[in-house]
C-alpha positions in Angstrom: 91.5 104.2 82.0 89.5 101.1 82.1 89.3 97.8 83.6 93.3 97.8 84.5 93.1 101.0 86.5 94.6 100.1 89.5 97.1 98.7 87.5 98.3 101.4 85.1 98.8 104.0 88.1 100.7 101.3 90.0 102.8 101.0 86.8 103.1 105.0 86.8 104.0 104.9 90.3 106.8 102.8 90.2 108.3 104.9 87.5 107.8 107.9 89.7 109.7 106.4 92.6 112.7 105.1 90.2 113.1 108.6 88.6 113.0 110.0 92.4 115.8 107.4 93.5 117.8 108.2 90.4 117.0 111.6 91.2 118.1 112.2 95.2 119.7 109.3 96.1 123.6 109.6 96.0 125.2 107.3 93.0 121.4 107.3 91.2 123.9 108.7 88.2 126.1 106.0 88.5 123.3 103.1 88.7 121.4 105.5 85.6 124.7 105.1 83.5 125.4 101.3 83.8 121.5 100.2 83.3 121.4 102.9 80.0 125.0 101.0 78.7 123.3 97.2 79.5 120.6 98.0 77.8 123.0 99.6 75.2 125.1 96.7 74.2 121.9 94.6 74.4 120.5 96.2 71.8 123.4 96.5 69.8 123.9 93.0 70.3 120.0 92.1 69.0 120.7 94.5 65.9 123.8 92.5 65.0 122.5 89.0 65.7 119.6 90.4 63.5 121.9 91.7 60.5 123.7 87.7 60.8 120.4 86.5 60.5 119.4 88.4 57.3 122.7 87.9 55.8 122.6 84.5 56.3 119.0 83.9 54.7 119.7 85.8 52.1 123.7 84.9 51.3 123.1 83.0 48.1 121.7 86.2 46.2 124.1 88.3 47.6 126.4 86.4 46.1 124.4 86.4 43.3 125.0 89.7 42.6 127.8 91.1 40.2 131.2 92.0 42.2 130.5 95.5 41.5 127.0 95.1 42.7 128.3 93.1 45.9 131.0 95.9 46.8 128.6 98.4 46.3 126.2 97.0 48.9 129.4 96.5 51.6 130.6 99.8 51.4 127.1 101.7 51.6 126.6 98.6 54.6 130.0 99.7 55.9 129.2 103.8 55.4 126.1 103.6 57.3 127.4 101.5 60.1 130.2 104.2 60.3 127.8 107.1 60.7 125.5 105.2 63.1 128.7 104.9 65.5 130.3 108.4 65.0 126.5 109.9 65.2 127.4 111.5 68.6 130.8 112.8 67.6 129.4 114.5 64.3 126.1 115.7 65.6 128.2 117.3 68.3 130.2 119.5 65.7 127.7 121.3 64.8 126.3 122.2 61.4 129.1 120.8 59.3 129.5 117.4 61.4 125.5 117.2 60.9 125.6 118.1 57.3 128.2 115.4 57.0 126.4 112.8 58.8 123.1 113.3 56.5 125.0 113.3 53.4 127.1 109.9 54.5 123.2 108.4 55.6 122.1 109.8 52.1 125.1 108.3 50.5 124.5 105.0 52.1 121.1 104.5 51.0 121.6 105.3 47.5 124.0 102.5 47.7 122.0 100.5 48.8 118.9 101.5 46.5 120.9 101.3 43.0 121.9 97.4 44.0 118.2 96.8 45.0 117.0 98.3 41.9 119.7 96.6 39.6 118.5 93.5 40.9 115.2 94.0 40.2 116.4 94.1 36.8 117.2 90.7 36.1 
């Protein structure tokens, strides 16, 4: 393990004893739950700042781009952020809400592939 032995199995350890609380102490669920959504929303709030920040630097050739070009972009943008929040509900169908959700991500990115590659274009 090297020179940080000590501290990797005290790392491990404290792990341990958080699964065991979550584990056997009564509302461990509850406390599970509300950490899981924080750090939920957290993320999901650093992927959208990170979307602003990419649209922002890069808002003059978006709007660049032809009006067919520009609504082809938003709605594969708008199809994929669909899927990614009804993932759950459609992977929970089964095979046809699964098949669905590949063929909107599939749909999405060859969106967002024939704008890239019409822009390459020019």
């Amino acid at each position: 393990m090297g020179p940080d032995r000590r501290k990797n199995i005290r790392n491990v350890l404290i792990i341990v004893a958080l699964a065991l609380a979550v584990w056997l102490l009564p509302g461990g669920n509850t406390g599970s739950n509300t950490i899981y959504n924080l750090l939920t929303v957290l993320l999901t709030a650093g992927l959208m700042f990170f979307a602003f920040r990419l649209y922002m630097e890069h808002r003059a050739t978006i709007f660049g781009l032809e009006d067919r070009q520009r609504g082809i972009l938003y709605g594969a943008v708008a199809l994929a952020g669909f899927a990614i929040i009804a993932t759950s509900k459609l992977w929970n169908e089964g095979g046809l809400g699964a098949l669905l959700w590949f063929g909107m991500i599939a749909l999405a990115g060859y969106g967002m592939y024939t704008v890239w590659r019409t822009y390459q274009e020019y």
